[in-house]
C-alpha positions, 0 to 999 in steps of 0.5 A, spaced: 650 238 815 651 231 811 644 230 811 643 237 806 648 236 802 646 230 800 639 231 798 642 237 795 647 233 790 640 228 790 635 234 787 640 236 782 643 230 780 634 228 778 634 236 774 639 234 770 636 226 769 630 229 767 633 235 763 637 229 759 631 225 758 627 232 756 632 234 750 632 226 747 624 227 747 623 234 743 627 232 736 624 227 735 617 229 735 619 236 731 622 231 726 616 227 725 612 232 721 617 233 715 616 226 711 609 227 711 607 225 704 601 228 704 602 234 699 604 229 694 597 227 691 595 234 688 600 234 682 598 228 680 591 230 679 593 236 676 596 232 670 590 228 667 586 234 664 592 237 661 594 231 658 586 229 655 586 237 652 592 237 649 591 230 644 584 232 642 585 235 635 584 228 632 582 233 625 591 234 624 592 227 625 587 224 621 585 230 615 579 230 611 579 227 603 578 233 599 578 232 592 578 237 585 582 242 589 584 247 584 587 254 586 585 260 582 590 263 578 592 269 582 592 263 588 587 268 592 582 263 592 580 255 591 576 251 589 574 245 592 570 238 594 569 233 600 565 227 594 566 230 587 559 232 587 559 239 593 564 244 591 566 250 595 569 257 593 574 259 598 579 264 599 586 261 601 585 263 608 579 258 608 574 263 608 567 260 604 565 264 599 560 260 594 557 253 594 555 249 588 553 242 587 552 237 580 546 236 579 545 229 576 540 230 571 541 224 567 541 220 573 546 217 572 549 211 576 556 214 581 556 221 578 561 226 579 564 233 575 571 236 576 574 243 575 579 242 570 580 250 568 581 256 571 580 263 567 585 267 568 582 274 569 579 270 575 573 270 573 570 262 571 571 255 573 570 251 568 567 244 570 566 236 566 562 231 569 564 223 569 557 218 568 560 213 573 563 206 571 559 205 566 561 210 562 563 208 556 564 209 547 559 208 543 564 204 538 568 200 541 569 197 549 572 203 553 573 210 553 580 212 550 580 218 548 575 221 554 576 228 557 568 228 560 562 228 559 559 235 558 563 242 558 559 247 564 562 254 567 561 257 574 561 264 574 564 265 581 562 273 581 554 272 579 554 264 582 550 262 575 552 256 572 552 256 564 552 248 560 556 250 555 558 243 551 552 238 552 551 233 558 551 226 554 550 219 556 552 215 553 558 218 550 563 222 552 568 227 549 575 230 547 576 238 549 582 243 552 581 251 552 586 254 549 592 258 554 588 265 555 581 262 555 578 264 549 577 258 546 575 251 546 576 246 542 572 238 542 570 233 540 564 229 541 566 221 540 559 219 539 558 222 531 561 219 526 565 221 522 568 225 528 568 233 527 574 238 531 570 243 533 572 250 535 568 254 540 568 262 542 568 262 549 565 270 548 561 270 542 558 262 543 560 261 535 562 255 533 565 253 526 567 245 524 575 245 524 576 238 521 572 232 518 576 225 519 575 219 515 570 214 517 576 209 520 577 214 525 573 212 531 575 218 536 579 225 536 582 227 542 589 228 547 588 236 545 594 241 545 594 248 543 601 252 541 603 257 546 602 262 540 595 259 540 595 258 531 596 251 532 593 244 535 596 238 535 591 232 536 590 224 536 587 220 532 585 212 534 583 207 529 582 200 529 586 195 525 583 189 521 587 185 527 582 188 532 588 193 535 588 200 536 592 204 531 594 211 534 597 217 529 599 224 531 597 230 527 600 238 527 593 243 525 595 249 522 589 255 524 591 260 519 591 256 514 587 251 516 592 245 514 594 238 517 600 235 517 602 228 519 606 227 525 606 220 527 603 216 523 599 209 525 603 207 531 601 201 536 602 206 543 598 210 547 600 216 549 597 222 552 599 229 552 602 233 557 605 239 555 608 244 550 612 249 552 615 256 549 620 252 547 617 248 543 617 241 547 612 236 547 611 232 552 607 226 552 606 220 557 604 213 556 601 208 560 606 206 564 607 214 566 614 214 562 615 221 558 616 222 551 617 227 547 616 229 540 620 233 536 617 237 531 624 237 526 625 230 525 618 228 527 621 222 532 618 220 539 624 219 544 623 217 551 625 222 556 623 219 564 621 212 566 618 212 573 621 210 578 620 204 582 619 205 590 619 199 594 615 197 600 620 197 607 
């Protein structure tokens, strides 16, 4: 009886050590799998393409040069060139609509042209072509009063381009169009003495406005009046002293009549504006604006260029 009993309590005592010793195994070989690290690497590989496909747009960062941009004067359309020579018509949205190129029949060293006009029914771009750094007066060393060498228009409903004030070299002449595109004034710089031309853009009649003395060397810094009947003009002569001596003159078109503005004065000034309101505006060459009063015939400074400096 003692025999049993105690092989009884033996056989419960080792059921419970093994059950014990079963408990503290089992956790620990369920708990080992959550640390693996072995779904970490995927995210990382994901990433890279992300990334190189996000920067590639270099085209923003760095844009093209584009050059003699000018927008039409209902801003449906532009006009456009990535060397001076090439130009695209373009709508806004960037749609292209026509291709020109300068042709350098002259051959010219570094040639390019520019539009410096748009019709406002649309219709024209008016072009002038530059002839390089060579380019020079025929009278004197430089091109004061140079506004281009040649006067061309590019119709952008037929795509013809018309030469309408002759390409020259060397030389160079003086020109605006008159606000509703109808007319253009000129001067060639090469003829002495030098002639104000008008010319119809319409009917290509063209009649001698004004004869200058032979002192004066060049025409030019052209602007016509809001209304159209007058035309204000510089003229350069140069002194016994070698300086160049500027003056300004107001030229009535109905009446055919010329009146001094601003006479024999040492600085250059190139005109910038003259509004409904009568001012004229000028620029001199350090960029300073000027206007001039018609009344008592006077030049004031308005604006001097601010100065920015470098961080």
């Amino acid at each position: 009886m003692k025999t049993k009993n105690i092989v009884t309590v033996l056989l419960v005592a080792f059921f419970l050590a093994s059950c014990a010793s079963a408990a503290k195994v089992v956790p620990m070989k369920t708990a080992t799998p959550a640390f693996t690290p072995t779904k970490f690497s995927s995210p990382t590989s994901t990433l890279t393409p992300m990334a190189t496909t996000t920067i590639t747009p270099s085209a923003i960062i760095y844009p093209t040069q584009v050059y003699g941009l000018m927008f039409s004067p209902d801003s449906t359309k532009k006009v456009q060139s990535l060397d001076w020579n090439n130009y695209e018509v373009l709508t806004t949205d960037g749609k292209v609509l026509l291709k020109i190129s300068y042709e350098n029949k002259l051959e010219v060293f570094e040639p390019g042209w520019h539009p410096f006009f748009w019709s406002m029914d649309g219709k024209y771009i008016y072009f002038t072509c530059y002839h390089g750094p060579d380019d020079g007066s025929t009278k004197f060393f430089g091109n004061d009063q140079k506004d281009g060498d040649c006067v061309y228009r590019f119709d952008i409903d037929t795509g013809k381009l018309l030469e309408i004030i002759p390409e020259i070299h060397p030389g160079y002449y003086a020109f605006t169009i008159s606000p509703d595109g109808s007319q253009l004034i000129y001067a060639n710089q090469t003829e002495t003495p030098v002639r104000i031309k008008l010319l119809d853009l319409d009917s290509f009649d063209e009649r001698v406005l004004l004869i200058a003395n032979e002192k004066v060397l060049e025409i030019g810094s052209f602007g016509w009046s809001p209304k159209m009947d007058e035309v204000i003009f510089t003229t350069l002569e140069i002194s016994d002293n070698e300086k160049r001596v500027y003056s300004i003159f107001m030229f009535d078109l109905k009446n055919l009549e010329t009146q001094v503005l601003i006479s024999k004065t040492n600085e250059w000034l190139e005109l910038e504006s003259w509004d409904e309101q009568g001012h004229i505006l000028y620029r001199d060459t350090n960029r300073a604006v000027w206007e001039l009063n018609l009344e008592n015939r006077k030049l004031m400074p308005l604006a001097v260029p601010t100065l920015t400096l470098s961080p």
